[in-house]
PAKE-369582 format. One record per atom (N, C-alpha, C): atom name; residue in one letter; residue number from 1; x, y, z. Coordinates in pm, whole numbers, plus 50000, padded with zeros to 5 digits. Atoms other than C-alpha are relative to their C-alpha. Example, Ala and Ser with C-alpha at 12.3 -4.5 7.8 and 13.67 -1.06 7.14 Angstrom:
% PAKE-369582
 site code pos    c1    c2    c3
    N    A   1 50089 49881 50000
   CA    A   1 51230 49550 50780
    C    A   1 50090 50120 50000
    N    S   2 49918 49881 49994
   CA    S   2 51367 49894 50714
    C    S   2 49923 50109 50073
***
This chain:
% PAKE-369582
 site code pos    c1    c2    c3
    N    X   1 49930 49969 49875
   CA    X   1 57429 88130 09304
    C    X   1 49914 49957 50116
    N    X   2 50059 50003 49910
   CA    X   2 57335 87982 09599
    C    X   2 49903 50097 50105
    N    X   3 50060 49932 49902
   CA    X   3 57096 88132 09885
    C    X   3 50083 50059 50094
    N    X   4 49946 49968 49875
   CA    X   4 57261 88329 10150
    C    X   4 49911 49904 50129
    N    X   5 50105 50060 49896
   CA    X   5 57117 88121 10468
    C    X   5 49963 50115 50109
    N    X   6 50070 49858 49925
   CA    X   6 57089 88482 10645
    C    X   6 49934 50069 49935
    N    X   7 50125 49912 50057
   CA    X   7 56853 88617 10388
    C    X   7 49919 49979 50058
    N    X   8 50149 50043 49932
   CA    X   8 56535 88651 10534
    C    X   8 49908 49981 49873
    N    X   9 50094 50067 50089
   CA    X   9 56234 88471 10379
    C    X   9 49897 50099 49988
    N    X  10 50054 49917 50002
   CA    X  10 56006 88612 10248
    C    X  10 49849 50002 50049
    N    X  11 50080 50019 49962
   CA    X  11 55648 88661 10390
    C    X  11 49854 49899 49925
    N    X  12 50106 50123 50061
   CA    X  12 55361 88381 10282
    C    X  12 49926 50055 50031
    N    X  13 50155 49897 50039
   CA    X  13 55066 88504 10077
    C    X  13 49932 49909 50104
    N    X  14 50170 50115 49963
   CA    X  14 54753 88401 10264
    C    X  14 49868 50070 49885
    N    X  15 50103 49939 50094
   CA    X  15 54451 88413 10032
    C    X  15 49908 50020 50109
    N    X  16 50096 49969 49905
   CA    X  16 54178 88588 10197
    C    X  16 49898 50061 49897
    N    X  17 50106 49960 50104
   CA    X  17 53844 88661 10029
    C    X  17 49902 50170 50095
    N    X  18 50069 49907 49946
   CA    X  18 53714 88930 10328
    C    X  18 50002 50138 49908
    N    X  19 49988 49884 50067
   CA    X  19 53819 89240 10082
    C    X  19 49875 49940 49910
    N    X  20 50059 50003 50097
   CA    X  20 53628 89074 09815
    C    X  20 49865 50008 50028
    N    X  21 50156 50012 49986
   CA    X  21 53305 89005 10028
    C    X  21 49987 50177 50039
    N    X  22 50020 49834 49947
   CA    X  22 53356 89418 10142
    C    X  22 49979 50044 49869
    N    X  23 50003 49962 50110
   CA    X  23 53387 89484 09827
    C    X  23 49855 49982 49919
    N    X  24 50154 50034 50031
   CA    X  24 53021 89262 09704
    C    X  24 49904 50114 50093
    N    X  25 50108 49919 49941
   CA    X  25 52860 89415 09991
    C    X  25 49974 50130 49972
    N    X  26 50042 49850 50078
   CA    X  26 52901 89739 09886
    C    X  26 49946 50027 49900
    N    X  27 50095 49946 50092
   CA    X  27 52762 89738 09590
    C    X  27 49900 49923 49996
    N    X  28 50124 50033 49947
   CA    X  28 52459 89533 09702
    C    X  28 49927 50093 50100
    N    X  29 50073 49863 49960
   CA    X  29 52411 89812 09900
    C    X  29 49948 50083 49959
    N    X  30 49997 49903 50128
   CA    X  30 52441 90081 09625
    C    X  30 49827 49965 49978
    N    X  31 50119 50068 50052
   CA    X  31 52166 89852 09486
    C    X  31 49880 50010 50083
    N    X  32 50096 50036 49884
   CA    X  32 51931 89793 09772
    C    X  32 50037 50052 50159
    N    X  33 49936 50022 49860
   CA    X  33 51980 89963 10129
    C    X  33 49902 49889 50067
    N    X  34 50039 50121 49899
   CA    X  34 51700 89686 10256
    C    X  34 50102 49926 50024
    N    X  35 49872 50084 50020
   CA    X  35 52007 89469 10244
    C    X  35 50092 50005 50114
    N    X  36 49889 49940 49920
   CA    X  36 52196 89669 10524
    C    X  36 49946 49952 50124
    N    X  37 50065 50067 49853
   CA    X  37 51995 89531 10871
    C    X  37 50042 49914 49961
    N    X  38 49969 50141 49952
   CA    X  38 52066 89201 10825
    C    X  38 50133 49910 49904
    N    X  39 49907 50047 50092
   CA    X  39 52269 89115 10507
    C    X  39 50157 50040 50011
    N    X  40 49840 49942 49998
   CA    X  40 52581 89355 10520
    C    X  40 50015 50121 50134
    N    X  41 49908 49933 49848
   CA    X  41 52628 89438 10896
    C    X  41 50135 49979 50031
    N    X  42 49819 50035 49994
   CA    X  42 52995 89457 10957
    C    X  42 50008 49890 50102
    N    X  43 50027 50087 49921
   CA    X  43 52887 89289 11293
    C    X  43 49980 49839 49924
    N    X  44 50004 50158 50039
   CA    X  44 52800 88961 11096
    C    X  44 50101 49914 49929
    N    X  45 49908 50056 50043
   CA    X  45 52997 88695 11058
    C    X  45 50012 49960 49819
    N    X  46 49973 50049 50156
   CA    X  46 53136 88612 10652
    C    X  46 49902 49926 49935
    N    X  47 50076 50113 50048
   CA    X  47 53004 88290 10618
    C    X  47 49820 50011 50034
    N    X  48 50113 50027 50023
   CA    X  48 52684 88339 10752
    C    X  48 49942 50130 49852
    N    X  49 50060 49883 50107
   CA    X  49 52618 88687 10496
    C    X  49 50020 49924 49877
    N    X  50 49961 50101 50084
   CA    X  50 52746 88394 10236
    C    X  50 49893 49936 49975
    N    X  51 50107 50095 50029
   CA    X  51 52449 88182 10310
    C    X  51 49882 50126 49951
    N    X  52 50140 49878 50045
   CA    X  52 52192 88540 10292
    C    X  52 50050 50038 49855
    N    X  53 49940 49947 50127
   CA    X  53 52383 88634 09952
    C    X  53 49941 49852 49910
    N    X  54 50034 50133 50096
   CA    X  54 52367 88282 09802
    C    X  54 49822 49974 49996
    N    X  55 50126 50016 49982
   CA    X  55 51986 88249 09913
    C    X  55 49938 50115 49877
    N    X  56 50072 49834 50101
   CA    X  56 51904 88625 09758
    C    X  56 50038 49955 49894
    N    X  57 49986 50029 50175
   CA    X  57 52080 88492 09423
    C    X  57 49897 49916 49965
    N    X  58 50055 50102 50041
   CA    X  58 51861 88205 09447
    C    X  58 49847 50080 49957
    N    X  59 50113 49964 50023
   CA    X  59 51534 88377 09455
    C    X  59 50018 50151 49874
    N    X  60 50016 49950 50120
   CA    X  60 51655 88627 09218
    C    X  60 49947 49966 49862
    N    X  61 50020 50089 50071
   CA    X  61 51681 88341 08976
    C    X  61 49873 50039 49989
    N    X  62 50124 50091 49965
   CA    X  62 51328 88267 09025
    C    X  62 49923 50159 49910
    N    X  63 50020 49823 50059
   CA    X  63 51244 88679 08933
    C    X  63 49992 49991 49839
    N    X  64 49960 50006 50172
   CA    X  64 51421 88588 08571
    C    X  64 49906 49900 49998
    N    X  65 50124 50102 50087
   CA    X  65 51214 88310 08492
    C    X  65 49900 50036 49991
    N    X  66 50135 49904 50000
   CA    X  66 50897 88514 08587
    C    X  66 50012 50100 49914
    N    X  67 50035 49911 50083
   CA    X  67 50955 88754 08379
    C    X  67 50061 49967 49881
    N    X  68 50044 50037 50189
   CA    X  68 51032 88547 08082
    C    X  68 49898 49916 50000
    N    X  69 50084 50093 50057
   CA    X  69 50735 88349 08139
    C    X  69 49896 50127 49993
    N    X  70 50099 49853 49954
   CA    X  70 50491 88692 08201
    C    X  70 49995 50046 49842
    N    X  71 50048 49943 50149
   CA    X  71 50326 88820 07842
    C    X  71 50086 50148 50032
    N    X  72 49894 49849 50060
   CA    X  72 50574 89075 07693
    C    X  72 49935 50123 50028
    N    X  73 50085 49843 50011
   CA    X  73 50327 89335 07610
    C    X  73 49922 50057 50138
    N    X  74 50043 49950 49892
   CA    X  74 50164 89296 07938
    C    X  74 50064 50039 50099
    N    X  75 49882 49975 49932
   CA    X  75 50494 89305 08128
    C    X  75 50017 50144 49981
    N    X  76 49996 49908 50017
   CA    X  76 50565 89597 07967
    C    X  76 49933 50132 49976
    N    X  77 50102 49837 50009
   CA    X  77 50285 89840 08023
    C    X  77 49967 49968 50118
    N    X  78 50069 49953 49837
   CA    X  78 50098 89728 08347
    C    X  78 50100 49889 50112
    N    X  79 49944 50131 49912
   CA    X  79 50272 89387 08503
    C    X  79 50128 50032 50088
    N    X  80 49869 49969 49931
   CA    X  80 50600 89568 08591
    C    X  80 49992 50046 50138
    N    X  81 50003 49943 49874
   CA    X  81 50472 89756 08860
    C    X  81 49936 49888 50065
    N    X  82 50076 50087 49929
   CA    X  82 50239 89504 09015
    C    X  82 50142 49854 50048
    N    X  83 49899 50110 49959
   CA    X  83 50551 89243 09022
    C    X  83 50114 50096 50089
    N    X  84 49945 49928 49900
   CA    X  84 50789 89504 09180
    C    X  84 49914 50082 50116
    N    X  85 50060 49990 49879
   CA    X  85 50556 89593 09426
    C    X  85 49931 49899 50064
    N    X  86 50010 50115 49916
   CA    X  86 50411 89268 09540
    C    X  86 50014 49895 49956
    N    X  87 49940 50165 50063
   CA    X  87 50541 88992 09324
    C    X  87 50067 49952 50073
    N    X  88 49941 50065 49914
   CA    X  88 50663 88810 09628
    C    X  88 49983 49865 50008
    N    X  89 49995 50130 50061
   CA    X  89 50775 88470 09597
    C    X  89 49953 49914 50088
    N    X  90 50063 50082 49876
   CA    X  90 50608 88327 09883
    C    X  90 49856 49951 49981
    N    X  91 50129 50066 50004
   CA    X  91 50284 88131 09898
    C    X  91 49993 49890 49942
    N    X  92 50063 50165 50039
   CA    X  92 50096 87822 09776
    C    X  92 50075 49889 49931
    N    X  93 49928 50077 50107
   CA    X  93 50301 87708 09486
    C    X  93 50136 50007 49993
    N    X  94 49865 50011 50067
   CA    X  94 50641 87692 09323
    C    X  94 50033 50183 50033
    N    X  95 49979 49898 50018
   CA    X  95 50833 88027 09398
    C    X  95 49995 50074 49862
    N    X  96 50023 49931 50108
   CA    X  96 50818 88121 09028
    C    X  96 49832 50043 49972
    N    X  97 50119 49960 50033
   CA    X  97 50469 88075 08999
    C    X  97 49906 50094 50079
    N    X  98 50034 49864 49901
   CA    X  98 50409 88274 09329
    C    X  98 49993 50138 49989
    N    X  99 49947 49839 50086
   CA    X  99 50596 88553 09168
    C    X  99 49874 50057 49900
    N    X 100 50089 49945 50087
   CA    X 100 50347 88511 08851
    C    X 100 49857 50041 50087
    N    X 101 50138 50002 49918
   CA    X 101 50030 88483 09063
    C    X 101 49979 50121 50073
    N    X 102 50024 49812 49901
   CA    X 102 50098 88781 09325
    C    X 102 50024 50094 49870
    N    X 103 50020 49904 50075
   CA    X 103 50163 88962 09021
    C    X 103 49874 50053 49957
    N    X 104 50161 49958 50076
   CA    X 104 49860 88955 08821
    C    X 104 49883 49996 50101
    N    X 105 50106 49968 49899
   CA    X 105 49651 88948 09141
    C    X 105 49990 50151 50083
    N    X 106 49971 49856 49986
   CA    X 106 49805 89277 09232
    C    X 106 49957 50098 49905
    N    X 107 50020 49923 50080
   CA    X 107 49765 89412 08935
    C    X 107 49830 50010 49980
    N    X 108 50156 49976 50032
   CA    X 108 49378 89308 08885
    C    X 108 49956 50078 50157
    N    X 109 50076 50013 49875
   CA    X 109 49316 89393 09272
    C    X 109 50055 50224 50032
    N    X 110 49979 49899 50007
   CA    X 110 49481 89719 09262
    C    X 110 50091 50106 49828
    N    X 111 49964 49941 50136
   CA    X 111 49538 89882 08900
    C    X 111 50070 50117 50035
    N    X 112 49933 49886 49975
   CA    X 112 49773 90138 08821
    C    X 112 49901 50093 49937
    N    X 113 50069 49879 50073
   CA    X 113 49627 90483 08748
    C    X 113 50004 50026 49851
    N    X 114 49948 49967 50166
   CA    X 114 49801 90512 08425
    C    X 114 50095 49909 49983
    N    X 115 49917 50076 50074
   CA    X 115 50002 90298 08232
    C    X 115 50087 50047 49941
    N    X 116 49850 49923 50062
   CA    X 116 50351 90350 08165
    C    X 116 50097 49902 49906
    N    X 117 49929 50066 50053
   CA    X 117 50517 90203 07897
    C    X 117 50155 50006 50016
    N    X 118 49823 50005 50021
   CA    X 118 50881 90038 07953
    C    X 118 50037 49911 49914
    N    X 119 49920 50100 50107
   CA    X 119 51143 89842 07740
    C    X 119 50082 49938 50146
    N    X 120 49919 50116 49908
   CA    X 120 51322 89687 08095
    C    X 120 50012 50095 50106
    N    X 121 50044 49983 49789
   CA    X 121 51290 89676 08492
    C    X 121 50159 49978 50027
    N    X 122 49842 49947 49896
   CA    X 122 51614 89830 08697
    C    X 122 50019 49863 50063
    N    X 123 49904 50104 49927
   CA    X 123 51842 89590 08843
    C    X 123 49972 50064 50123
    N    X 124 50026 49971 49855
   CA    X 124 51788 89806 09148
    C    X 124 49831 49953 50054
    N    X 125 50126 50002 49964
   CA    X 125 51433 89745 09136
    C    X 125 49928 49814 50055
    N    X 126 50008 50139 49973
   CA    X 126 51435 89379 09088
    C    X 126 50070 49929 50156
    N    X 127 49965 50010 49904
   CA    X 127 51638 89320 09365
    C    X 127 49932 50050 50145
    N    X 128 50047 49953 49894
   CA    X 128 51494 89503 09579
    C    X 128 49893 49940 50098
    N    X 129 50100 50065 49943
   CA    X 129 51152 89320 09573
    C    X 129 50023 49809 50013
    N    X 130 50017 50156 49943
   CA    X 130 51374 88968 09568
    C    X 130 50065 50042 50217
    N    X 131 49989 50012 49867
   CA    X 131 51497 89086 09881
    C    X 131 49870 50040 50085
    N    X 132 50118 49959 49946
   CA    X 132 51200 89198 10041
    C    X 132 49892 49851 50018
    N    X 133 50020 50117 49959
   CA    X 133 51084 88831 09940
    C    X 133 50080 49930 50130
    N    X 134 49916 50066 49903
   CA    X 134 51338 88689 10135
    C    X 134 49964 50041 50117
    N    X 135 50064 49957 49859
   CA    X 135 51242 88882 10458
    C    X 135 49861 49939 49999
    N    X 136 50152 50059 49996
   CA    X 136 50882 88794 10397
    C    X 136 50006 49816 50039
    N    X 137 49947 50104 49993
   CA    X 137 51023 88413 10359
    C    X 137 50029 49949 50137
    N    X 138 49919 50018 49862
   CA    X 138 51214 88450 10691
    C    X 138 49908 49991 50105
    N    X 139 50082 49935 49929
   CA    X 139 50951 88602 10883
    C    X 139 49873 49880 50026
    N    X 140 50096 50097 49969
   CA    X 140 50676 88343 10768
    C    X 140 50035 49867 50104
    N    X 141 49981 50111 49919
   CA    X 141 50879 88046 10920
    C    X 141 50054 50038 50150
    N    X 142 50029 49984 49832
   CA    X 142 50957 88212 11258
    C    X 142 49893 49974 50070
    N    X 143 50125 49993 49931
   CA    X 143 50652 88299 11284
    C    X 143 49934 49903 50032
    N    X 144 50016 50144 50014
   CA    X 144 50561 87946 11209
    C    X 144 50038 49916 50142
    N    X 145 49937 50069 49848
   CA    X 145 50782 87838 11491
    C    X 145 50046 50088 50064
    N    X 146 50005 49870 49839
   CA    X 146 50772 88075 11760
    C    X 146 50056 49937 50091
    N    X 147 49992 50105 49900
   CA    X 147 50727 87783 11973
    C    X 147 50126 49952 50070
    N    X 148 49838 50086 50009
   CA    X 148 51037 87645 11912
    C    X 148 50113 50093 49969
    N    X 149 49918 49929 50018
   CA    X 149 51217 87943 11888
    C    X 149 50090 50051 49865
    N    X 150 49938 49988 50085
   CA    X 150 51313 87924 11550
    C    X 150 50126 50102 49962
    N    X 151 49926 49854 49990
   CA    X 151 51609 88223 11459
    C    X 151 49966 49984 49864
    N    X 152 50013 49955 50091
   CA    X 152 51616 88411 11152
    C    X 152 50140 49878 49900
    N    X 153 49909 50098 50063
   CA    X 153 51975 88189 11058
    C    X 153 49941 49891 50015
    N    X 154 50042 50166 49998
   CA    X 154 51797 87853 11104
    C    X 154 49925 49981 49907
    N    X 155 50116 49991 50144
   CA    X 155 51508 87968 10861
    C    X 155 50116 50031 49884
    N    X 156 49922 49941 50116
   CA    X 156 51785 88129 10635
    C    X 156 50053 49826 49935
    N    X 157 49976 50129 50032
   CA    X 157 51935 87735 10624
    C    X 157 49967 49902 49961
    N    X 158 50070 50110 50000
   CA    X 158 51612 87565 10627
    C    X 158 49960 50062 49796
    N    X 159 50050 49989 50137
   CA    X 159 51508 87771 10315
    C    X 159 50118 50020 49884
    N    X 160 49884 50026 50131
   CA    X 160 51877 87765 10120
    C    X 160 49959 49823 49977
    N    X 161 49946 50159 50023
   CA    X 161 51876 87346 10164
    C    X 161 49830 49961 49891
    N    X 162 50105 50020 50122
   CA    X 162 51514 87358 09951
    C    X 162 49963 50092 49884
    N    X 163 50037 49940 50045
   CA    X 163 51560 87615 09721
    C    X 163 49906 50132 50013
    N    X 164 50113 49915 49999
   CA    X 164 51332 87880 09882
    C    X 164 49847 49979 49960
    N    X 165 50139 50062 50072
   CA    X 165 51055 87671 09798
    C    X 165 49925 49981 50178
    N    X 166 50049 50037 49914
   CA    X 166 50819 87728 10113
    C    X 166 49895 49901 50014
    N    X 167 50053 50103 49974
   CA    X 167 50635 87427 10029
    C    X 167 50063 49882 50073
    N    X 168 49927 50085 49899
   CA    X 168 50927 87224 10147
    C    X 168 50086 50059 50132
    N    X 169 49907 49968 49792
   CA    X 169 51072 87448 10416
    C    X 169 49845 50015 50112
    N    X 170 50095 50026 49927
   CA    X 170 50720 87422 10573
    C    X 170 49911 49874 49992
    N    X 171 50071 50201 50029
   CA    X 171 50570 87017 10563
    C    X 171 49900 50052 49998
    N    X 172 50125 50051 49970
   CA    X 172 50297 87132 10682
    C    X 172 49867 50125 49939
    N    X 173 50040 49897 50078
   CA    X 173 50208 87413 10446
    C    X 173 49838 50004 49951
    N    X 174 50143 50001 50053
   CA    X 174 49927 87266 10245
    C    X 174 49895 49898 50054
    N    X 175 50059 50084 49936
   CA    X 175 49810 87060 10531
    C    X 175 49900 50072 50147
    N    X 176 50057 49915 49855
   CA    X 176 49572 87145 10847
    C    X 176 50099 50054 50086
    N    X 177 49907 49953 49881
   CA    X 177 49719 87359 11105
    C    X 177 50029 49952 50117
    N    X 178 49995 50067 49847
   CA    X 178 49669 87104 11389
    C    X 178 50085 49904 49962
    N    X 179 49908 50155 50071
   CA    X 179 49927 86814 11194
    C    X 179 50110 50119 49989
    N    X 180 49864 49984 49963
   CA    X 180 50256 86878 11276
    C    X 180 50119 49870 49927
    N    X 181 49848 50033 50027
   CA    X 181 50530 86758 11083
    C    X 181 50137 49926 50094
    N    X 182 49923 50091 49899
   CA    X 182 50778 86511 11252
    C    X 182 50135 50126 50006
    N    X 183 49890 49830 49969
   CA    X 183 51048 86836 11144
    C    X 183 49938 50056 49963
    N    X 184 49996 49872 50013
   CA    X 184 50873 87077 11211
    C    X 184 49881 50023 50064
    N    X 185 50092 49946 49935
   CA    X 185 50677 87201 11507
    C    X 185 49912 50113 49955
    N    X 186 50049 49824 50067
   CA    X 186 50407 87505 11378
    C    X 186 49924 50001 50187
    N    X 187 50143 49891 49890
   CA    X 187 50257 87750 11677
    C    X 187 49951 50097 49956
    N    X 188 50091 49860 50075
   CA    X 188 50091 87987 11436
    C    X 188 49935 49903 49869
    N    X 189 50109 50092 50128
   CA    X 189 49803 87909 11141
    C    X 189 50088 50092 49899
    N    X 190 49901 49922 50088
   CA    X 190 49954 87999 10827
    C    X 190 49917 50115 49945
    N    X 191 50038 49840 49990
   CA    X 191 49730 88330 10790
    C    X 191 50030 50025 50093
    N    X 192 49908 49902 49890
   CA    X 192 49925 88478 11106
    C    X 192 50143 49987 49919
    N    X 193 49817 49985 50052
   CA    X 193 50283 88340 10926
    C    X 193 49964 50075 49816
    N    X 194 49984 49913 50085
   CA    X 194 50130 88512 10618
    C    X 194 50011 50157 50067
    N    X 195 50010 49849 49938
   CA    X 195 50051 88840 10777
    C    X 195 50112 50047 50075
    N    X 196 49890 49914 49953
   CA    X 196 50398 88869 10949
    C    X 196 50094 49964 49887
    N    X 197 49918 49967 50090
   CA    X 197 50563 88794 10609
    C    X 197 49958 50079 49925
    N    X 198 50087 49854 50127
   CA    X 198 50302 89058 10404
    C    X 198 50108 50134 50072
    N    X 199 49953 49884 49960
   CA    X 199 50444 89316 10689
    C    X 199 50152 50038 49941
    N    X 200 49921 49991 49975
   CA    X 200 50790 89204 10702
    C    X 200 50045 50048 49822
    N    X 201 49977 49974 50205
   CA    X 201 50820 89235 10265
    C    X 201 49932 50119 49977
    N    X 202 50077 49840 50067
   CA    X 202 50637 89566 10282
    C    X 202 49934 50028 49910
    N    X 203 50069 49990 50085
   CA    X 203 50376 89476 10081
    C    X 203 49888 50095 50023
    N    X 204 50053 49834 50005
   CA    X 204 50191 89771 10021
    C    X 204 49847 49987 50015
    N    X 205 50180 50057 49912
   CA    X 205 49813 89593 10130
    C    X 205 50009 49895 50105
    N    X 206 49988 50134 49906
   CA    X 206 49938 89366 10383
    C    X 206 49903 49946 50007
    N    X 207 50137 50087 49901
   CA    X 207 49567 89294 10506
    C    X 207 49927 49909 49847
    N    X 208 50035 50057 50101
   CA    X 208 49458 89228 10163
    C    X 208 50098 49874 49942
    N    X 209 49902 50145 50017
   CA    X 209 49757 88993 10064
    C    X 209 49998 49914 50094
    N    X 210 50034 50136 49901
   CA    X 210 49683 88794 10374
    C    X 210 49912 49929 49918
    N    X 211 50108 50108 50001
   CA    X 211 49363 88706 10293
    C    X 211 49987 49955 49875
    N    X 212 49955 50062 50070
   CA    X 212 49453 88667 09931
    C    X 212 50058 49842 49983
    N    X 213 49937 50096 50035
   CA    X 213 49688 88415 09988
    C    X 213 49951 49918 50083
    N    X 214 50037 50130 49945
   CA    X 214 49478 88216 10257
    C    X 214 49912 49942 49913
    N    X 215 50087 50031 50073
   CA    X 215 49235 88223 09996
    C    X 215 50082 49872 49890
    N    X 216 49934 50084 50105
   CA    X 216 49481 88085 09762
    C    X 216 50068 49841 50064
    N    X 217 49974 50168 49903
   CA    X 217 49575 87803 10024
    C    X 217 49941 49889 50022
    N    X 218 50136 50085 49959
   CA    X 218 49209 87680 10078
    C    X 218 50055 49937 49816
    N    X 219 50006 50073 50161
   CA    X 219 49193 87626 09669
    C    X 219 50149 49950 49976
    N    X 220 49868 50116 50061
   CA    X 220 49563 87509 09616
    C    X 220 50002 50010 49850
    N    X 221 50009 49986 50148
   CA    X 221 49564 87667 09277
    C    X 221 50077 49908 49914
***
């Protein structure tokens, strides 16, 4: 039977994904409130909490591979804590190996009292300290470029398009502090852009993880 031509039509779906990202954010919250300043402000626009979400998966990644390359037995009695408290993926090398390195330097530099045996590290926990990288991340390349004003979204862009690998979102990383990069002005030495990413990641010796990791800059492990 034909259409009546006075039926009314009926209304056209639009697909919209905003429920679904309300929906992620919330339970990235659950997970982590660090997450809530900058990641899941209602104030921020979709797409950019898109690029901070996709970034945080990325350096999660980086978490799993560290802790399948990290000795089992040692993982599981002293290494756990020392990687969730300053296994931050920032410094000299490859973000994975950053991860391994601040680990076991944490762990020899500050030992736990007692040793607690586990069989597996919280999803809340892991997260927590990749986000906490990520601020630390952010923080180093402002700080880096002050000068130039850098924003927190420009670093968030510079370090999605290389993987979070601050060897390539900074040229001039493992080079003198007076050589400047054709992209990429620095007005800070990279012990000041460590020391405002130790704060900004809440690593629990800031002053000592500075000079750690300038140490680890001079040698280029």
């Amino acid at each position: 039977m034909p259409c009546s031509r006075n039926h009314p039509s009926q209304p056209t779906s639009v697909f919209s994904l905003e429920k679904s990202w309300e929906l992620a954010s919330a339970r990235l919250l659950d997970l982590s409130p660090d997450l809530s300043p900058i990641v899941l402000e209602k104030k921020v626009f979709l797409e950019r909490a898109a690029v901070w979400r996709m970034l945080l998966t990325t350096i999660h990644g980086y978490y799993l591979q560290a802790l399948a390359r990290l000795p089992k037995d040692k993982l599981q009695s002293h290494y756990h804590h020392s990687l969730l408290q300053a296994g931050h993926c920032y410094g000299p090398l490859d973000p994975v190996g950053n991860i391994i390195l601040n680990t076991i330097w944490y762990n020899r530099a500050y030992p736990p009292a007692k040793n607690v045996e586990i069989s597996a590290i919280s999803t809340r926990g892991l997260l927590r300290i990749a986000v906490r990288s990520l601020y630390g991340l952010v923080s180093f390349l402002c700080t880096r470029c002050a000068a130039t004003h850098l924003t927190p979204d420009e670093a968030i862009r510079r370090l999605q398009a290389v993987g979070a690998d601050l060897r390539l979102a900074d040229p001039n990383l493992l080079v003198d502090d007076d050589n400047n990069d054709d992209d990429m002005v620095v007005s800070a030495t990279v012990e000041q852009a460590y020391t405002a990413a130790a704060a900004a990641a809440r690593h629990p010796e800031p002053h000592d993880q500075n000079t750690s990791s300038s140490q680890k800059q001079r040698s280029r492990f």
